[in-house]
N, C-alpha and C positions, 0 to 999 in steps of 0.2 A: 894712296897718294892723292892729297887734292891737286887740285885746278885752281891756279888766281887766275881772273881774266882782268884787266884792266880797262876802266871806263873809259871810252872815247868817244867824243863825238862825232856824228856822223859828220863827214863834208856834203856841202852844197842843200843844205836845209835854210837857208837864205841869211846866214853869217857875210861877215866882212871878207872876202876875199882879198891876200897883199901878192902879188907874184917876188917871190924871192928871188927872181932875176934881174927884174928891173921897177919892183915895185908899182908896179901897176894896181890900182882898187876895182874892186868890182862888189856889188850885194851880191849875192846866190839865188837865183832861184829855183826850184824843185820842178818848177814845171818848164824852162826853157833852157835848152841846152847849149852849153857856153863855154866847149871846147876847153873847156879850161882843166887841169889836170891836180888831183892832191894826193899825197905819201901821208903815212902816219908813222914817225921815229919817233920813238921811246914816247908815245903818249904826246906827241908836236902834231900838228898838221901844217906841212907846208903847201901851197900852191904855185904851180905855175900857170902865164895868160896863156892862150893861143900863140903869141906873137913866138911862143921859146919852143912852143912843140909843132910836128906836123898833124898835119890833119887825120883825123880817124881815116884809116883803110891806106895809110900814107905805105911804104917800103920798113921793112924790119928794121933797116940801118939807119935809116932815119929818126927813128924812136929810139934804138939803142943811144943813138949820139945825143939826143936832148936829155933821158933816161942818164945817161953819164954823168953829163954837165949837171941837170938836174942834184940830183944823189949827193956829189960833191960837194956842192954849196950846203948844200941841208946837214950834212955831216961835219960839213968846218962850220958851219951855227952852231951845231950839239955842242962841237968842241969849244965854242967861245970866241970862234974868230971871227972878225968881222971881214 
């Protein structure tokens, strides 16, 4: 049985970052760390800024709920919706 694996780029090798929450830009860079968070659906990478997530070492619940919010929006994009 083969294997496809599908090419994606790495995030935060110093691309355009958009926060799909409220648009926010940022460059990337690899060597300073910028809280900022990326998914990869179906071969997309979305990002969100720091302002939509908590801080690393934050409460479980608090990630689940931007985690949520997050996901949704990325998912009504796949689908077309704005």
């Amino acid at each position: 049985m083969a294997t496809h694996f599908q090419s994606v780029r790495l995030p935060f090798l110093g691309e355009t970052m958009v926060c799909l929450l409220c648009h926010k830009t940022q460059t990337s860079d690899p060597s300073v760390e910028s809280q900022w968070r990326a998914i990869q659906v179906s071969g997309k990478t979305f990002y969100a800024c720091p302002a939509h997530f908590p801080p690393d070492g934050a409460r479980v619940k608090a990630f689940e709920k931007a985690y949520y919010k997050f996901l949704r929006r990325a998912l009504a994009v796949l689908r077309g919706e704005n």
